[in-house]
Structures are given as C-alpha cells and as structure tokens.
C-alpha positions in Angstrom: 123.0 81.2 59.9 121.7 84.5 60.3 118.1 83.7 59.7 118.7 80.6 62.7 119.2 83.4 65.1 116.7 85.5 64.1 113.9 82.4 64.1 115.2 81.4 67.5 115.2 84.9 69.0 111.3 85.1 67.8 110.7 82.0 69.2 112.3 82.5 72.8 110.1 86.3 72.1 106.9 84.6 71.8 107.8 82.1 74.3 108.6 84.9 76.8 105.3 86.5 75.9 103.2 83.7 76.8 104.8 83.2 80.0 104.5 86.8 81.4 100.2 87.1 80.4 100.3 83.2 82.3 101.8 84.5 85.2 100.0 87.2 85.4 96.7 85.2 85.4 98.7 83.3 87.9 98.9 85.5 90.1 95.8 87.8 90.0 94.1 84.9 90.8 96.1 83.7 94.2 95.0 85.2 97.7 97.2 87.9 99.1 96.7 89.6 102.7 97.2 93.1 100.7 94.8 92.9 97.8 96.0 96.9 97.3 99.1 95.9 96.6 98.9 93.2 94.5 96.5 95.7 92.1 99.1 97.8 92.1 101.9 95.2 90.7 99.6 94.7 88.4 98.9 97.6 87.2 102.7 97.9 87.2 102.9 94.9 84.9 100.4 96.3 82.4 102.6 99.3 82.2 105.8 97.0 82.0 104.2 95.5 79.1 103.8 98.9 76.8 106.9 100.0 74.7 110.0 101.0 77.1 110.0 104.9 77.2 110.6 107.2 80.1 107.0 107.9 80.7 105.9 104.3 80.9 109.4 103.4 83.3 108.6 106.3 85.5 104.7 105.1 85.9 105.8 101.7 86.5 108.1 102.9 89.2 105.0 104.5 90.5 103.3 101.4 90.6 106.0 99.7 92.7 106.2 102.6 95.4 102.7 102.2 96.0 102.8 98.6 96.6 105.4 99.2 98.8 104.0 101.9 100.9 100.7 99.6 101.1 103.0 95.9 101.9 106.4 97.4 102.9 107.6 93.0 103.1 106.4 92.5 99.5 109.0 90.7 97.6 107.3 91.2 94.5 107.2 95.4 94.9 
C-alpha cells in the first residue's frame, strides 16, 4: 500500500511539473500592457522553481514587489 502512495505522489509530481513549465510558456507568450512586469513574474517563477530556501523565498519576493511597483492591478504579482 505504501509503494501505491509513493507511485501516485510521483505521478501527481511530475504531473505538476509539466503543468507549471506549460504555463509558463503560456504565458510568456500572451500580450500584456506591462511587459516589465510580466518579466519580472517570470523571473519570479524561475526562482520559485529552485529548491525552497530563504535566499531563493526572499528573491522571489523581490520579484513580486517589482511587478507590483511596475502594474500596481496585477493579479498575478
């Protein structure tokens, strides 16, 4: 039973993998009035994706104040 989990927890993994890098393409490719702040949630993103340590949360917070300071309505910052 304990090997069930485990499979379907790699599965929903890799699943969840593949959907983050296809919405990324997603959306780097759709048109945005703030083209500044759209680079930087996705630079946020690309830090997102690297292991979860202090350093990389703090950046990524970064990332999100900028895109606010640039599209203050941004639902996305």
């Amino acid at each position: 039973m304990g090997d069930l989990f485990a499979l379907q927890a790699d599965i929903t993994r890799q699943i969840a993998i593949a959907l983050n890098s296809e919405l990324i393409i997603a959306e780097a490719g759709r048109p945005t009035e703030h083209p500044d702040a759209l680079d930087y949630i996705l630079r946020q993103r690309a830090v997102q994706a690297k292991p979860p340590t202090r350093d990389n949360y703090a950046e990524a917070i970064s990332w999100f104040e900028h895109a606010l300071a640039r599209d203050p309505r941004s639902v996305e910052a």
